[in-house]
VOBA-1610 file (N, C-alpha, C; in pm, whole numbers, padded with zeros to 5 digits, always signed):
BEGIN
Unk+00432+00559+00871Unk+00503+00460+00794Unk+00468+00481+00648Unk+00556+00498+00530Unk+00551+00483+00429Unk+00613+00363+00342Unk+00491+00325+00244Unk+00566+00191+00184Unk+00483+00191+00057Unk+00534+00128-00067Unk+00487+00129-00202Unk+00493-00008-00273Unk+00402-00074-00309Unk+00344-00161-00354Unk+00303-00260-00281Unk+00418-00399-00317Unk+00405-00483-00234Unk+00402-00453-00061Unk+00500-00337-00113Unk+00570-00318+00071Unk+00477-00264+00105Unk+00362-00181+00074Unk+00239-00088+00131Unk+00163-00227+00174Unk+00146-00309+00144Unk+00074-00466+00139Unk+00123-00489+00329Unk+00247-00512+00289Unk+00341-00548+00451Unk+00371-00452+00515Unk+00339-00322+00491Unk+00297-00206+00589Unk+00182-00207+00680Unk+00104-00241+00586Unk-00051-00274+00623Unk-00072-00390+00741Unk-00007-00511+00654Unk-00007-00625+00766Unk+00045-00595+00906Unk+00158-00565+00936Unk+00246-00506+01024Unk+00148-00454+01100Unk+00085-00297+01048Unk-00019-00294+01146Unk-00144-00370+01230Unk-00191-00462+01114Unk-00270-00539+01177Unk-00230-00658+01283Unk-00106-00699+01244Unk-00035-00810+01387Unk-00010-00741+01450Unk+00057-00622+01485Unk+00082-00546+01612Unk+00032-00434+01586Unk-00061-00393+01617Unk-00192-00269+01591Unk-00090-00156+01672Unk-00075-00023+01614Unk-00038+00069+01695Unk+00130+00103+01682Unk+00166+00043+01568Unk+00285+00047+01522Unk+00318+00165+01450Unk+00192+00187+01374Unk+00255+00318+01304Unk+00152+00428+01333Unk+00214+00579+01355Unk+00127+00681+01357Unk+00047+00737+01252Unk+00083+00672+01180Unk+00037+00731+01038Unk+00061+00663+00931Unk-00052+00561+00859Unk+00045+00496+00697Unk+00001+00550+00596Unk+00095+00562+00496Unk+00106+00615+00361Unk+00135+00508+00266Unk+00033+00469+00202Unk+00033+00320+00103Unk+00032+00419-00005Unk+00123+00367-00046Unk+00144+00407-00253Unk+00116+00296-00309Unk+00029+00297-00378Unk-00028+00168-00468Unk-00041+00062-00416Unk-00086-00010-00295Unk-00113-00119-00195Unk-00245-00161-00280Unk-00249-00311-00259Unk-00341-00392-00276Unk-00392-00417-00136Unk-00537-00511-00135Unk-00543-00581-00007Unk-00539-00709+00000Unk-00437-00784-00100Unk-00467-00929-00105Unk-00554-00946-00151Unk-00494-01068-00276Unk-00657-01131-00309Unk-00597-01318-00355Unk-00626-01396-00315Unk-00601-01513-00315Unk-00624-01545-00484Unk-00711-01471-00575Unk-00758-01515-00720Unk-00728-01404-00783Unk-00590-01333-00708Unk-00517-01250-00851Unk-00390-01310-00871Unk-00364-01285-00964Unk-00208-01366-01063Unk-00111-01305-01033Unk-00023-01328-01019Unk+00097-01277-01032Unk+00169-01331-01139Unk+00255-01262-01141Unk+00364-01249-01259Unk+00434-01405-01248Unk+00458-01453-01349Unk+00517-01571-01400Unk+00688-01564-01391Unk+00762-01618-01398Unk+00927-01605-01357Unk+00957-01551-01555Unk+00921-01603-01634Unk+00920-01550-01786Unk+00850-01375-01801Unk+00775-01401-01725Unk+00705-01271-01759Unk+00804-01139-01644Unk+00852-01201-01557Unk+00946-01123-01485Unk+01083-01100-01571Unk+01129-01234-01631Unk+01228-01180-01652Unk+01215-01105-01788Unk+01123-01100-01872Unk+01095-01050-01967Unk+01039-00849-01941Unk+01001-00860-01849Unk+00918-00733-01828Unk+01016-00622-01731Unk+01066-00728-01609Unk+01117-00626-01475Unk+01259-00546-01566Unk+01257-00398-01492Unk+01332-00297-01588Unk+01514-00327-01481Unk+01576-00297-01578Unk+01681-00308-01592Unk+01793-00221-01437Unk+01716-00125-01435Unk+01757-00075-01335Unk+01750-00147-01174Unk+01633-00215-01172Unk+01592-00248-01032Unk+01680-00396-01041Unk+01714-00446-01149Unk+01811-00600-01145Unk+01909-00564-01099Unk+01987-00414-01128Unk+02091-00442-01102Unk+02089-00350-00951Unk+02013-00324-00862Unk+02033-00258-00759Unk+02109-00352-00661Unk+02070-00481-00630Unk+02251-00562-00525Unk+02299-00634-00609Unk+02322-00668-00727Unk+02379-00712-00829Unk+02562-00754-00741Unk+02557-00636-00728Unk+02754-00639-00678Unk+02734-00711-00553Unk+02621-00697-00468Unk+02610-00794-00328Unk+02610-00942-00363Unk+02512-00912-00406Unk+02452-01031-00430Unk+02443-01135-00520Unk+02481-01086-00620Unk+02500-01144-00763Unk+02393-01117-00847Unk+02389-01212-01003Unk+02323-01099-01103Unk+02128-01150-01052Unk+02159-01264-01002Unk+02004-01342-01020Unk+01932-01289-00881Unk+02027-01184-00786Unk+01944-01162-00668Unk+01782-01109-00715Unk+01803-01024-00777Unk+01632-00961-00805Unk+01531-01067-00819Unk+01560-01180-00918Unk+01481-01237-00938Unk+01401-01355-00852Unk+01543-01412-00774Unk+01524-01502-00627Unk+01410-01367-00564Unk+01459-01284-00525Unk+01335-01168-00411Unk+01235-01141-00464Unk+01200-01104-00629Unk+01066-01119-00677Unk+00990-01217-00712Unk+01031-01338-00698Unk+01001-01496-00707Unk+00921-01498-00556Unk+01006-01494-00466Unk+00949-01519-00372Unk+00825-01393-00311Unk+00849-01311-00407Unk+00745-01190-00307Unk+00638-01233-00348Unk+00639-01291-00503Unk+00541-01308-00580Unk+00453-01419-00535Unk+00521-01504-00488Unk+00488-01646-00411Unk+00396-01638-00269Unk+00473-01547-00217Unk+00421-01497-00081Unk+00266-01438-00100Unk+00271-01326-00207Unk+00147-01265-00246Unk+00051-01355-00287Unk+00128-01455-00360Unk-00017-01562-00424Unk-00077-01652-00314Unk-00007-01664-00172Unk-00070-01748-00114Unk-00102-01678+00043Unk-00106-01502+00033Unk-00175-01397+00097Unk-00274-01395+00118Unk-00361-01432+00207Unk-00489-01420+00173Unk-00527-01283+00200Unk-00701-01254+00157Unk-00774-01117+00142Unk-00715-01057+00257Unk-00707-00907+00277Unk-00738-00836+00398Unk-00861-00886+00468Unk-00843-00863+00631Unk-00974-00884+00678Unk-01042-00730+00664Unk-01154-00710+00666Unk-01173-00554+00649Unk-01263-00558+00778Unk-01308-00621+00871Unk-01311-00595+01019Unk-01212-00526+01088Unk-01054-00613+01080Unk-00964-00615+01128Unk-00949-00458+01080Unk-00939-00404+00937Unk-00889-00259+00867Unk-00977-00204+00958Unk-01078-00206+00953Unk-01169-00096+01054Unk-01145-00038+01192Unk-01056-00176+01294Unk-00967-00113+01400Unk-00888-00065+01400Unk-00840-00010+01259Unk-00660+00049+01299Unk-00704+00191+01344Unk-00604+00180+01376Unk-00602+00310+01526Unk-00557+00436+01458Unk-00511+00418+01349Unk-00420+00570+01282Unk-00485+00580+01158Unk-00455+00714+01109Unk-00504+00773+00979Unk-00425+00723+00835Unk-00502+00685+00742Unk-00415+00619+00636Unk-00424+00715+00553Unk-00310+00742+00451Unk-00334+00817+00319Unk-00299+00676+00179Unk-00447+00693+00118Unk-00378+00571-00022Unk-00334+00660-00118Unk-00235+00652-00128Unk-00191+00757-00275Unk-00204+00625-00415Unk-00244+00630-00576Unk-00282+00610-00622Unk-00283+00645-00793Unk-00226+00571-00869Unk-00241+00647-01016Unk-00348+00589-01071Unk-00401+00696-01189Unk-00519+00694-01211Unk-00554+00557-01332Unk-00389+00512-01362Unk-00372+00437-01426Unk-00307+00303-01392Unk-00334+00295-01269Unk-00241+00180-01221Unk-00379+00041-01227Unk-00320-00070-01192Unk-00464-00161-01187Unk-00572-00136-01153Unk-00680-00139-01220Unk-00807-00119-01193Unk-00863-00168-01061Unk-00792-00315-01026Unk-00797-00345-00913Unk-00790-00276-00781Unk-00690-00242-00807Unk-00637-00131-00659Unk-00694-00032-00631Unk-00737+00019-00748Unk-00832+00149-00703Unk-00941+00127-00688Unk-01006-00020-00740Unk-01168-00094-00626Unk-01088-00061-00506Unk-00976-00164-00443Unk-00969-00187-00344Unk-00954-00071-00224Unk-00893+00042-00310Unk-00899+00177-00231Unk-01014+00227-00132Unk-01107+00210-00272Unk-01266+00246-00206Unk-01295+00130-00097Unk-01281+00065-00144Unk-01299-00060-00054Unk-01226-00087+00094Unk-01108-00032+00104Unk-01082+00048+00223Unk-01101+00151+00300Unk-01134+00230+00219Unk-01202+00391+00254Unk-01329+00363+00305Unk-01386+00256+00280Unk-01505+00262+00332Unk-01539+00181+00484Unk-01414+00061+00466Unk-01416+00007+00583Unk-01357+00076+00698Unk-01300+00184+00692Unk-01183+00227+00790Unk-01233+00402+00725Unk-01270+00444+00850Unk-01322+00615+00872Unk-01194+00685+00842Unk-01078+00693+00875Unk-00978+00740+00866Unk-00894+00715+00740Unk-00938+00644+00627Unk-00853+00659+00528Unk-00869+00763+00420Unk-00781+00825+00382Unk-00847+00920+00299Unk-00723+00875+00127Unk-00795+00873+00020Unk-00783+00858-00101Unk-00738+00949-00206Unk-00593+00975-00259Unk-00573+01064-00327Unk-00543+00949-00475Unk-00603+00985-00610Unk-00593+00976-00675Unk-00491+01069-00827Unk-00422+01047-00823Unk-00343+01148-00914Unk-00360+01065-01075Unk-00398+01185-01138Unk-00473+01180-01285Unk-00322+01168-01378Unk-00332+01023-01427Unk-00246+00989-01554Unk-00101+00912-01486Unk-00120+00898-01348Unk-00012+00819-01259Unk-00045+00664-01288Unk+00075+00616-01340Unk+00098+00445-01289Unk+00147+00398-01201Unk+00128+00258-01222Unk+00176+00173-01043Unk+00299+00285-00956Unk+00401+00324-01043Unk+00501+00401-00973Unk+00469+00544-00957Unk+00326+00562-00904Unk+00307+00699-00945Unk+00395+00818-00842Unk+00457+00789-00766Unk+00578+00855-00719Unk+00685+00890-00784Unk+00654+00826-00923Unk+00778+00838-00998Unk+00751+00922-01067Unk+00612+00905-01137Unk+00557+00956-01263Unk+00530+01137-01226Unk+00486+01078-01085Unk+00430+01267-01036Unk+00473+01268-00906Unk+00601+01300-00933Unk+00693+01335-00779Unk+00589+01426-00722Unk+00614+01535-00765Unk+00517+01650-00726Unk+00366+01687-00650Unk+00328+01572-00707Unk+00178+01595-00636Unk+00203+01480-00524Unk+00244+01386-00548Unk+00266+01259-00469Unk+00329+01371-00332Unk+00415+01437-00316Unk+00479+01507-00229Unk+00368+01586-00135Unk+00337+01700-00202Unk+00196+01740-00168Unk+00133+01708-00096Unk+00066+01570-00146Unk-00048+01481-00128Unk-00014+01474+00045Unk+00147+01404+00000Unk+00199+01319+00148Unk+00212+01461+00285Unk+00244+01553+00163Unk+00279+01674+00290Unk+00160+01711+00371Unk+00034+01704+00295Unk-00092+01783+00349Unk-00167+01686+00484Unk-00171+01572+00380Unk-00140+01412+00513Unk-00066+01469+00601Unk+00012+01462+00661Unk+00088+01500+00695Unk+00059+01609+00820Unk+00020+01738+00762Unk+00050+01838+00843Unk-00104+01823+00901Unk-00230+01764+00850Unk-00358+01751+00921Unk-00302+01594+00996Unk-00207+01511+00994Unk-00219+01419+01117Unk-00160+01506+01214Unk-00045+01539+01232Unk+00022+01655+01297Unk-00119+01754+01451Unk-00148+01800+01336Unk-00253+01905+01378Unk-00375+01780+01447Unk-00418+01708+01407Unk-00488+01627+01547Unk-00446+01557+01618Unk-00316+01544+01592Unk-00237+01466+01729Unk-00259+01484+01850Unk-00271+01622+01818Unk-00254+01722+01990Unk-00433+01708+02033Unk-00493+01669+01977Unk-00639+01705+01970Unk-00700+01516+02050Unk-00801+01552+02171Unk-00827+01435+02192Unk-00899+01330+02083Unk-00909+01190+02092Unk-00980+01109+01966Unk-01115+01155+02000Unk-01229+01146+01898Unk-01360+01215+01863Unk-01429+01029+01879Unk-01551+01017+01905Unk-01633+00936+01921Unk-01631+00850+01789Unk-01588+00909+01671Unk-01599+00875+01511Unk-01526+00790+01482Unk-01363+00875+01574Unk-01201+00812+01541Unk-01198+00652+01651Unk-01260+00659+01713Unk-01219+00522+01788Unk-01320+00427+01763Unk-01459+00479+01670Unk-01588+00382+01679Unk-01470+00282+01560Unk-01533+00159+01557Unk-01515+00023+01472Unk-01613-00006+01400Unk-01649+00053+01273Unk-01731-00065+01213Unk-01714-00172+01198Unk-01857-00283+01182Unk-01843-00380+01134Unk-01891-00380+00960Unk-01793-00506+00912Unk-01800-00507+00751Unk-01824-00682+00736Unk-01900-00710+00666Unk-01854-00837+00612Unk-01815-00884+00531Unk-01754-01021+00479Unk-01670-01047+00361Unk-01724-01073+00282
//
């Protein structure tokens, strides 16, 4: 499963309510929840969000759809609570966090902070990438995802190792 930002957030969740959903996730810039981070203000949205992404259902939906769906994502996120990082430690599949080197300082704590709870995540950082760093560095982002990729592939076929199924415990 691949998903980028918020949606890497509800990629994540997804796995944890029904564990075993995805063979493989690929979070591009995912947070893990945090109940005492801010989100964006409806002024600061409409002042900041780029022009292109307003008008993507514009013709569906009309001109204010973007802002009704980032209102509410934003809403949703503020009253998200933390990841459990017990819970991260059982997922059953290999994660790749892809990552710019410039995106919130936050996220890239929280990276480590997953990597450490969960044996199977592995952390690519791409140097001078922001939040959209798929955008910024198609190229390595591709890579990154391909190499992911062809080493989940290659232990598929391979039975789980004593490492891949142990659970740590973490506390909050």
């Amino acid at each position: 499963m691949l998903a980028f930002s918020f949606g890497a957030e509800a990629a994540l969740d997804l796995e944890l309510v029904y564990p075993g959903t995805a063979a493989s996730l690929i979070l591009v810039s995912p947070g893990l929840g945090d109940p005492k981070s801010s989100v964006p203000t409806r002024e600061q949205l409409e002042s900041r969000w780029p022009a292109t992404l307003r008008g993507l259902h514009a013709e569906r939906h009309g001109q204010d759809h973007w802002l009704d769906v980032m209102l509410e994502l934003c809403d949703r996120a503020g009253r998200r609570p933390k990841a459990d990082l017990n819970a991260i430690a059982r997922i059953g599949c290999p994660i790749l966090l892809v990552l710019g080197s410039e995106d919130d300082p936050r996220r890239l704590r929280q990276a480590d902070v997953m990597r450490d709870a969960h044996e199977q995540t592995q952390i690519v950082v791409v140097e001078g990438g922001r939040h959209a760093v798929h955008k910024d560095h198609t190229a390595e982002v591709v890579a990154a995802m391909a190499a992911f990729l062809t080493k989940v592939a290659a232990n598929a076929s391979k039975p789980p190792t004593s490492a891949m199924v142990r659970a740590p415990q973490h506390r909050q």
